[in-house]
DSSP file (Angstrom, degrees, kcal/mol; ACC not computed):
  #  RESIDUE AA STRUCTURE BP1 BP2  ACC     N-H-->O    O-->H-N    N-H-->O    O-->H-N    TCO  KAPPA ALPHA  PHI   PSI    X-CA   Y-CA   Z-CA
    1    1 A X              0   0    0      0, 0.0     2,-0.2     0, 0.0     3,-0.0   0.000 360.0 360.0 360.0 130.1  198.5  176.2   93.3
    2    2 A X    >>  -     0   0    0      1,-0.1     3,-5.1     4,-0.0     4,-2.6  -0.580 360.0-100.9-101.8 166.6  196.9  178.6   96.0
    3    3 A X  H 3> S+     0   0    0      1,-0.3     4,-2.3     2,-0.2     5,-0.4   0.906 124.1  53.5 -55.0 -40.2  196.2  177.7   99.8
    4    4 A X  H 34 S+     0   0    0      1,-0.3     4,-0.4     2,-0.2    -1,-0.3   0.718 108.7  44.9 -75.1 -16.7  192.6  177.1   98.9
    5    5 A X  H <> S+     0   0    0     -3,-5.1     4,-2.6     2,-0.1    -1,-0.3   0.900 118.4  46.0 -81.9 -48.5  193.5  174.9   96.3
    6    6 A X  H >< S+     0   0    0     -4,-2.6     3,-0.9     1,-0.2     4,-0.2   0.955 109.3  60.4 -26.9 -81.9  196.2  173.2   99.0
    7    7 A X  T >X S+     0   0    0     -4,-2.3     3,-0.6     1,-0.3     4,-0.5   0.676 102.7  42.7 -24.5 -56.2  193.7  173.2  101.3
    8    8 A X  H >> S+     0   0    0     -5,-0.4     4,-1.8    -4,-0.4     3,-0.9   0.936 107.1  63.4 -66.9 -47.6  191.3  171.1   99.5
    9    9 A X  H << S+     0   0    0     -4,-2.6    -1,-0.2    -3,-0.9    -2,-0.2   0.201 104.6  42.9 -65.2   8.0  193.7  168.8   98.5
   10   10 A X  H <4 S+     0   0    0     -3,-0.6    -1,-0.3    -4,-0.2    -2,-0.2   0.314 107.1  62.1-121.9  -6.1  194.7  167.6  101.8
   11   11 A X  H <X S+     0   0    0     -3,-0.9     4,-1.0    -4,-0.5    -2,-0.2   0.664 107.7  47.6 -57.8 -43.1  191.1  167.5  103.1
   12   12 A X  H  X S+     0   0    0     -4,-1.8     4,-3.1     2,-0.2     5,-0.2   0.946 110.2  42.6 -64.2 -81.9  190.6  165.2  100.7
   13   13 A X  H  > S+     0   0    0     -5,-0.3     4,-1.2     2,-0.3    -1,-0.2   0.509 106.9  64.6 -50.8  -9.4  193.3  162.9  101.1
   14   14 A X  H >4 S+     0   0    0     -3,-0.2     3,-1.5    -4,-0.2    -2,-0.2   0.982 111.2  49.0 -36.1 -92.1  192.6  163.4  105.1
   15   15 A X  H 3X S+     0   0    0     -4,-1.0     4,-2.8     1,-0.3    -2,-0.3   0.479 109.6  42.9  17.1 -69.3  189.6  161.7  103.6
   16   16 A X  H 3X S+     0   0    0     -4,-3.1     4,-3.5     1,-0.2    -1,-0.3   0.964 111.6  53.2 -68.7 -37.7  190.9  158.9  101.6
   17   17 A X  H <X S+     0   0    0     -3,-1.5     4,-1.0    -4,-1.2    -1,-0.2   0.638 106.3  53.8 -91.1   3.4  193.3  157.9  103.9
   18   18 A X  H >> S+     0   0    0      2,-0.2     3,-1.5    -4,-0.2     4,-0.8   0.954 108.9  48.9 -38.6 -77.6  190.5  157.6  106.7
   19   19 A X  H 3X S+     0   0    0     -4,-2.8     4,-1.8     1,-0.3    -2,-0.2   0.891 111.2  53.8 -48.2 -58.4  188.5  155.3  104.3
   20   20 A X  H 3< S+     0   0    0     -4,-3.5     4,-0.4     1,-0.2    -1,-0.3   0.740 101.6  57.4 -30.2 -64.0  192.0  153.3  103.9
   21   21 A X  H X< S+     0   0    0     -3,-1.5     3,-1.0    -4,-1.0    -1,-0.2   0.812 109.6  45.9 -90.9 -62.9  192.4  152.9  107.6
   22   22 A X  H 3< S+     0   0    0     -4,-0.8    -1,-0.4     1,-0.2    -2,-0.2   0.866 115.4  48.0  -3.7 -79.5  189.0  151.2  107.6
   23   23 A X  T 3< S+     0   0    0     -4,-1.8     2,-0.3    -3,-0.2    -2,-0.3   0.525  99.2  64.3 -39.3 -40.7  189.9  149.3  104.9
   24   24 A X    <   -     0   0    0     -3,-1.0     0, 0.0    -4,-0.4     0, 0.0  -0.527  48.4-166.5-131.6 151.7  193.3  147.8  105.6
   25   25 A X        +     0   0    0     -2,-0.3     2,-0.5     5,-0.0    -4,-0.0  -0.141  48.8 121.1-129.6  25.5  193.9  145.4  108.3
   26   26 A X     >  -     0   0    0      1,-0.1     4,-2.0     2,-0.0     5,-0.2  -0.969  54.3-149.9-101.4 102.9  198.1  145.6  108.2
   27   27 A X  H  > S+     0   0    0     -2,-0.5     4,-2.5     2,-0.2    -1,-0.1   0.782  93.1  46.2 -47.2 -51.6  199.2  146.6  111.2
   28   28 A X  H >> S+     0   0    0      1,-0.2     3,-2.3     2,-0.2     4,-0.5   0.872 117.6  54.5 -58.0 -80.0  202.7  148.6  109.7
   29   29 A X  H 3> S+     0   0    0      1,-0.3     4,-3.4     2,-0.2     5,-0.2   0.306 105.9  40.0  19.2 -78.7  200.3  149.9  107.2
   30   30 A X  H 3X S+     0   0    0     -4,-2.0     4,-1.3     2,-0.2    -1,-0.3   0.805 113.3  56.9 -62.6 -45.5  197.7  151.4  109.2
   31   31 A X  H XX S+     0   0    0     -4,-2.5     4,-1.8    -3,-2.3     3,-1.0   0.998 112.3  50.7 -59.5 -75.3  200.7  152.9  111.8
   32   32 A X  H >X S+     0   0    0     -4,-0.5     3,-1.1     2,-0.2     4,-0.9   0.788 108.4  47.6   8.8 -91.0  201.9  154.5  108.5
   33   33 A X  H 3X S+     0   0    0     -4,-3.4     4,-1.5     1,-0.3    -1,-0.2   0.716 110.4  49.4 -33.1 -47.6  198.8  155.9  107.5
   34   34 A X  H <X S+     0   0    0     -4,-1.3     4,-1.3    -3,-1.0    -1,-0.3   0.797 107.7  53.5 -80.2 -24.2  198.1  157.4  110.7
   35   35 A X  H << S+     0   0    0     -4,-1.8     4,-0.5    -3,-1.1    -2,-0.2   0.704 110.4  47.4 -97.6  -3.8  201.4  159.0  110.9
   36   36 A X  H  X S+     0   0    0     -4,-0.9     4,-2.1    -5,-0.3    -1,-0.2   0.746 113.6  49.6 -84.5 -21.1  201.0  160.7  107.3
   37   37 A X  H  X S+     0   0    0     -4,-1.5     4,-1.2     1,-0.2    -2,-0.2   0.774 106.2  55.6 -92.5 -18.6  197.3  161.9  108.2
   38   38 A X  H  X S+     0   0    0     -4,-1.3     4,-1.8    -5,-0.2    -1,-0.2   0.862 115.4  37.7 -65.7 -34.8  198.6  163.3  111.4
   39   39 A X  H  > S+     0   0    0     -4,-0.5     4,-1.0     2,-0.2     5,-0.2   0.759 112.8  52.8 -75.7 -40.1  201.2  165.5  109.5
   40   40 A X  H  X S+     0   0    0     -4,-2.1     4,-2.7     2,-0.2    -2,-0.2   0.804 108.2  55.8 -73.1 -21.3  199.1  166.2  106.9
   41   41 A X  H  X S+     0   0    0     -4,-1.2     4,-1.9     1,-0.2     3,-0.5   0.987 103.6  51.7 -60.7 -71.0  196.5  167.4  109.8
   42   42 A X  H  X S+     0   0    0     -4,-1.8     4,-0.8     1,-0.3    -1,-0.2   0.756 113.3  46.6 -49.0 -23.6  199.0  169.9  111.4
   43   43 A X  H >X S+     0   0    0     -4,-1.0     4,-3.4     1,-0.2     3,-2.0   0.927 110.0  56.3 -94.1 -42.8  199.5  171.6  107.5
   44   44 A X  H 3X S+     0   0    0     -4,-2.7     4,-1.8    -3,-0.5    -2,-0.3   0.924 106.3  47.5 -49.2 -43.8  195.9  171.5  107.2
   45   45 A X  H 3< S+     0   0    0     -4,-1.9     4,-0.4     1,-0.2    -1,-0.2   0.523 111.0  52.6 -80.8   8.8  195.7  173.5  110.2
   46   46 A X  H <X S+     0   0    0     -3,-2.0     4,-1.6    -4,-0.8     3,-0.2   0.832 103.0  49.8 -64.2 -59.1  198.0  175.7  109.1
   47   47 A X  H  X S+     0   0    0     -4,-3.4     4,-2.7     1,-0.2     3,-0.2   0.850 105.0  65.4 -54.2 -36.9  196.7  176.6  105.7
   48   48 A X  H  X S+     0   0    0     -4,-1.8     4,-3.5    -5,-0.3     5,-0.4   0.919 102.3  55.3 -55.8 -47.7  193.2  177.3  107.7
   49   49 A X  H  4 S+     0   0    0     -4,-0.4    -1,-0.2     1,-0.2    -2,-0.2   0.835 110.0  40.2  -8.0 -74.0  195.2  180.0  109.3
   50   50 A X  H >X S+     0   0    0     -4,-1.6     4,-1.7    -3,-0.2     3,-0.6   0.838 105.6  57.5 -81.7 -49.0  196.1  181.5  106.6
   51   51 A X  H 3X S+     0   0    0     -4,-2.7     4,-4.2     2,-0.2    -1,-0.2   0.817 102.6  56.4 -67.2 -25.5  193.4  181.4  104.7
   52   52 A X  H 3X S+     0   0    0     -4,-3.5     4,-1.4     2,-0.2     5,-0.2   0.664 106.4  59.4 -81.7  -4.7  191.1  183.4  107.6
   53   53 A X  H <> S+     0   0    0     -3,-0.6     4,-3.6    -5,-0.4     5,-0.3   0.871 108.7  39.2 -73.1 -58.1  193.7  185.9  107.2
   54   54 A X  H  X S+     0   0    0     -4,-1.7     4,-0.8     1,-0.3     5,-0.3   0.882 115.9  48.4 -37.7 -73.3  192.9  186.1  103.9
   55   55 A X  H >X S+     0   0    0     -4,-4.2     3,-3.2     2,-0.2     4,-2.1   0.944 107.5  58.7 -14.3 -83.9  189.4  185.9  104.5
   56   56 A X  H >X>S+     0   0    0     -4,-1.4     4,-3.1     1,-0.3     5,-0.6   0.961 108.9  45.6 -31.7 -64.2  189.7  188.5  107.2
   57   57 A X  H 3<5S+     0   0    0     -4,-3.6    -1,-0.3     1,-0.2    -2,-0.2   0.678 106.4  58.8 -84.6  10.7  191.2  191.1  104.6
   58   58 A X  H <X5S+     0   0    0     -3,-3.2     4,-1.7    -4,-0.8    -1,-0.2   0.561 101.6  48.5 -81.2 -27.8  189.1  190.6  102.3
   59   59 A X  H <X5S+     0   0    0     -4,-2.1     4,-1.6    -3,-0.6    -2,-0.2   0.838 111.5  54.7 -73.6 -44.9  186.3  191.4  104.1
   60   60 A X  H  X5S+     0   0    0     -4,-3.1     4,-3.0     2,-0.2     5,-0.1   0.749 107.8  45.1 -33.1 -39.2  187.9  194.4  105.2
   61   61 A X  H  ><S+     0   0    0     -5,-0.6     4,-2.5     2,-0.2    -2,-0.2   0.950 110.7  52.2 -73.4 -47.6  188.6  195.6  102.1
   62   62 A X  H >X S+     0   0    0     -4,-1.7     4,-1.2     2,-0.2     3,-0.6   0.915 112.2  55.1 -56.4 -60.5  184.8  194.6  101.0
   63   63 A X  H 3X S+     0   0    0     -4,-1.6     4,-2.3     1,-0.3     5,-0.3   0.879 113.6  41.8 -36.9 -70.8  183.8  197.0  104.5
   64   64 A X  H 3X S+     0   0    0     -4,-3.0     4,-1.3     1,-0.2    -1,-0.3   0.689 106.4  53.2 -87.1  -4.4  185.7  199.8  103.1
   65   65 A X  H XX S+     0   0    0     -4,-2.5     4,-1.4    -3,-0.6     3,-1.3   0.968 112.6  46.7 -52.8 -77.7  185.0  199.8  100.0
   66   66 A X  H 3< S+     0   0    0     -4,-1.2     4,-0.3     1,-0.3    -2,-0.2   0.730 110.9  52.6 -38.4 -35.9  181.1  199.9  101.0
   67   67 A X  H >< S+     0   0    0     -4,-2.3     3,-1.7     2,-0.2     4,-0.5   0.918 114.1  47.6 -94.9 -33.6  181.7  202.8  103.8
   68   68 A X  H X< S+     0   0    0     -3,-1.3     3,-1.3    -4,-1.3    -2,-0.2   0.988 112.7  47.4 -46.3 -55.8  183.6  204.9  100.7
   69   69 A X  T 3< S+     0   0    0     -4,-1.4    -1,-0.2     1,-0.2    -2,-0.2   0.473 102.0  58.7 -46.9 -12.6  181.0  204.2   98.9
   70   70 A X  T <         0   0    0     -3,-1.7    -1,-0.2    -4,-0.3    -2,-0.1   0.424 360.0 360.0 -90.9  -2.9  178.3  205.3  101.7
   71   71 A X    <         0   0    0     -3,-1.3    -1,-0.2    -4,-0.5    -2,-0.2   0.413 360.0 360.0-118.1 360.0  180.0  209.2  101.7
């Protein structure tokens, strides 16, 4: 699995376990819930990291390609 794939897959499940927290009226439950989508935040905002490095040197690379190509 790659970070973009990660990535999505914890966006998602961000997601679900929103709708849950709506849903569910269980006090442990909900405290639960919140303390998996808070963890699962912090990796998400890892992986974002990382992926606008990625981004980032890919776009370089697309930039210098184009400027060989321009000479």
């Amino acid at each position: 699995m790659d970070i973009q794939d990660r990535y999505d897959d914890i966006d998602n499940l961000i997601t679900t376990i929103d709708c849950l927290l709506r849903e569910i009226n269980s006090k442990d439950i909900r405290e639960d819930l919140d303390v998996l989508k808070y963890e699962y935040m912090d990796e998400k905002e890892e992986l974002l990291t990382e992926l606008n490095k990625m981004w980032d040197m890919e776009e370089k690379a697309l930039e210098d390609e184009f400027n060989r190509g321009r000479i």
